[in-house]
C-alpha positions as CSV (number, residue, x, y, z in Angstrom):
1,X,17.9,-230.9,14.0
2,X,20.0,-231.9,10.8
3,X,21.8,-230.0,9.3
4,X,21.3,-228.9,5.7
5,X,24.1,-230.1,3.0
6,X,23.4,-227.1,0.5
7,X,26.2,-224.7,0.5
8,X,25.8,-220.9,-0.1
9,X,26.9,-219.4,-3.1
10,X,29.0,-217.3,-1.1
11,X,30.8,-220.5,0.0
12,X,30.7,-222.3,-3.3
13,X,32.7,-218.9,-4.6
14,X,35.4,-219.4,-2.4
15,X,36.5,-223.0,-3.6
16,X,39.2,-223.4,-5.9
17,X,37.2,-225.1,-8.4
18,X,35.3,-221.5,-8.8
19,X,38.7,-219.5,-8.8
20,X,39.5,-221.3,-12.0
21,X,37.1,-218.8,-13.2
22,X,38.0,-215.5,-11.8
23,X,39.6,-212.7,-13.9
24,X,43.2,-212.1,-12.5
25,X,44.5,-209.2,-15.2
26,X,43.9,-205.7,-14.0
27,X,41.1,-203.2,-15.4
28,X,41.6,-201.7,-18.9
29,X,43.2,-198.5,-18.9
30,X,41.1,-195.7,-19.2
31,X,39.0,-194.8,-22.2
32,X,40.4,-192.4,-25.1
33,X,36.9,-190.3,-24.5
34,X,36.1,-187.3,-26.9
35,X,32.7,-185.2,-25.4
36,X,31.0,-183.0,-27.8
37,X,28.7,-180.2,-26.3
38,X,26.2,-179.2,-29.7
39,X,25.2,-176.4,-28.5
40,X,26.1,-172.9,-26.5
41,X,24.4,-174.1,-22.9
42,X,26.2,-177.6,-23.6
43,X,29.1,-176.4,-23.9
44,X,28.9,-174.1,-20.6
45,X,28.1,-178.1,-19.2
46,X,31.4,-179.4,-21.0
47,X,33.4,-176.6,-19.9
48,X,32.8,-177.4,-16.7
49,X,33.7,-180.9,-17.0
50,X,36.9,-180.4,-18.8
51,X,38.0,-178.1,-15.6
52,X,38.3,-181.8,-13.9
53,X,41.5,-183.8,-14.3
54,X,40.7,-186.9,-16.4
55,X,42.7,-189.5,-17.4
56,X,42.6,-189.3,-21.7
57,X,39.3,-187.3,-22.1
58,X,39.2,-184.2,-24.2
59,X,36.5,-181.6,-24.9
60,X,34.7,-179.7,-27.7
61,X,32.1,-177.9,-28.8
62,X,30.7,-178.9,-32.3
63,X,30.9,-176.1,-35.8
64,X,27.9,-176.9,-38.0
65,X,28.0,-179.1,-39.8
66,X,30.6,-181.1,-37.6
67,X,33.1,-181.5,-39.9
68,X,35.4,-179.5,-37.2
69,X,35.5,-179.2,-33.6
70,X,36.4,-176.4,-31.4
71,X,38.4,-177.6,-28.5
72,X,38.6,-175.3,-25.2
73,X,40.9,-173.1,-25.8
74,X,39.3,-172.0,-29.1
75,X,41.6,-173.9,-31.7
76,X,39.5,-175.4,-34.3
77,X,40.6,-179.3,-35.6
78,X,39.4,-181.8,-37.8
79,X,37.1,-183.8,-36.7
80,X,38.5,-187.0,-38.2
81,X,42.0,-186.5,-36.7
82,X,40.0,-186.3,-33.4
83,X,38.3,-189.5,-33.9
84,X,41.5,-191.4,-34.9
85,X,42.5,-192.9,-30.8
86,X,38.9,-192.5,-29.5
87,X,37.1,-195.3,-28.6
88,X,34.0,-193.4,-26.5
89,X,32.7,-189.9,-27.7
90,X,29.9,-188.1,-26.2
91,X,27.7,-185.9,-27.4
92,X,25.7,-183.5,-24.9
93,X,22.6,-181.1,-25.8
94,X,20.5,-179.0,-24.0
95,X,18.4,-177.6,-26.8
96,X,18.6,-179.7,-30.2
97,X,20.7,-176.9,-32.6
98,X,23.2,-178.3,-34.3
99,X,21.5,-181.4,-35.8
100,X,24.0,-181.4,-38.7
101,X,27.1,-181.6,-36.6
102,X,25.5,-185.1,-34.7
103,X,24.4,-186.5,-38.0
104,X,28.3,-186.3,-38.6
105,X,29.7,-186.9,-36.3
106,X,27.5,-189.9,-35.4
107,X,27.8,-190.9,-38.6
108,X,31.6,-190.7,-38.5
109,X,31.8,-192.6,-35.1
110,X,29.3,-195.2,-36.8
111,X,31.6,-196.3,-39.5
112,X,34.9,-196.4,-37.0
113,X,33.0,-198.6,-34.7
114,X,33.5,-195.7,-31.7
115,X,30.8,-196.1,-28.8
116,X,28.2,-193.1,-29.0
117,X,26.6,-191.6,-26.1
118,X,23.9,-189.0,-25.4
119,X,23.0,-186.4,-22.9
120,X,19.6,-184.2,-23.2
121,X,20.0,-182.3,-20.3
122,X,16.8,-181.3,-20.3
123,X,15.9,-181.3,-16.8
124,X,12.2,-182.7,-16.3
125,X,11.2,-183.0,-19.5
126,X,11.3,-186.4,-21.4
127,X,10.9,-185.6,-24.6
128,X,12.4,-182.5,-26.1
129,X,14.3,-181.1,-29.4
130,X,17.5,-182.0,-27.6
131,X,16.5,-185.9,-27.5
132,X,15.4,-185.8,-30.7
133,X,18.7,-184.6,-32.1
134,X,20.4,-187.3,-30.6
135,X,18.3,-189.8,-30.6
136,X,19.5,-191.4,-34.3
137,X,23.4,-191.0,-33.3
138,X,23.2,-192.1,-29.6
139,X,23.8,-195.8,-29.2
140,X,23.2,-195.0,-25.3
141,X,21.2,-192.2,-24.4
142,X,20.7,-190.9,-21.1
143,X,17.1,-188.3,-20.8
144,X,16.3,-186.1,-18.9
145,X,19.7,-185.8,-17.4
146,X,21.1,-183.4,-15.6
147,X,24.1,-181.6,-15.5
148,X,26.1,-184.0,-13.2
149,X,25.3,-187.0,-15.3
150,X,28.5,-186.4,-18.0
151,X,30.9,-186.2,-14.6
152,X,29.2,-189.8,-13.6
153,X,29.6,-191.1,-17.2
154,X,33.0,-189.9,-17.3
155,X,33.8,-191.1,-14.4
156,X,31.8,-194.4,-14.6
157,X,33.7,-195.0,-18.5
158,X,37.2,-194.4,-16.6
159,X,37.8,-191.2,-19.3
C-alpha cells in the first residue's frame, strides 16, 4: 500500500509558513450599541434586555418623530448626542407605529455611517407592518424574530 503525499488542511494550518497568516491582536472591544424599541410592545422586549449587564449598550424607546429618545428611566435626550460614540444601533418593532421615528433615525445613522439593524418580532408571520417599517432603514434585518433574538444579537455584536 503507498502512502498518499497530500497533506490535510488541518496539517498544512499547523506549519509555520501558514502562521505567517494568523491574526495575533486580541478581539475589538465591545460595540458602542444603541437599541431603539418603536413601539409600546418593543419596548416591553428592550426593557427586558437592558435588565442584562452589557458591556456599552444602552436602551430607548423612540418619541415620534425620532428626533428624541426616551432612555429607561424616562429621561428624554437628543437623539444626535446619542448617536455621537455609537457604532451599532438597533431598532426593534413588533407592530410598525412609529414609522417617522425609523425614517430618522435611519436616516441619521445613514449619514454617520452607524451599522443599522432590524427586529420584527413578529412571531410566524413573514411579512407584517413591523417589517415594513424597517425594512428602508435596516441594513440587516432579522423577520420573523422572536423575542430572544436582540439578547443573541447583542450578545453575538459583543454590545
Amino acid at each position: 500500500m503507498t502512502q498518499s503525499r497530500l497533506v490535510s488542511s488541518c496539517a498544512r494550518a499547523a506549519t509555520a509558513e501558514e502562521a505567517a497568516f494568523r491574526i495575533d491582536y486580541p478581539l475589538a472591544a465591545a460595540r458602542n450599541t444603541r437599541v431603539v424599541a418603536l413601539d409600546a410592545a418593543a419596548g416591553e422586549i428592550v426593557r427586558q434586555a437592558a435588565q442584562t449587564q452589557w458591556a456599552q449598550a444602552r436602551f430607548y424607546s423612540a418619541v415620534d418623530p425620532g428626533h428624541s429618545l426616551v432612555t429607561m428611566s424616562g429621561e428624554r435626550v437628543p437623539l444626535v448626542g446619542e448617536l455621537e460614540d455609537s457604532n451599532t444601533l438597533v431598532l426593534v418593532s413588533t407592530n410598525g407605529e412609529n414609522t417617522e421615528a425609523a425614517a430618522t433615525i435611519g436616516a441619521a445613522c445613514k449619514v454617520r455611517g452607524i451599522m443599522t439593524a432590524g427586529l420584527a418580532v413578529t412571531p410566524g408571520q413573514l411579512t407584517s407592518e413591523a417589517l415594513f417599517a424597517l425594512r428602508p432603514y435596516a441594513r440587516i434585518l432579522l423577520v420573523p424574530a422572536e423575542e430572544d433574538d436582540l439578547f443573541e444579537l447583542l450578545r453575538a455584536t459583543r454590545a
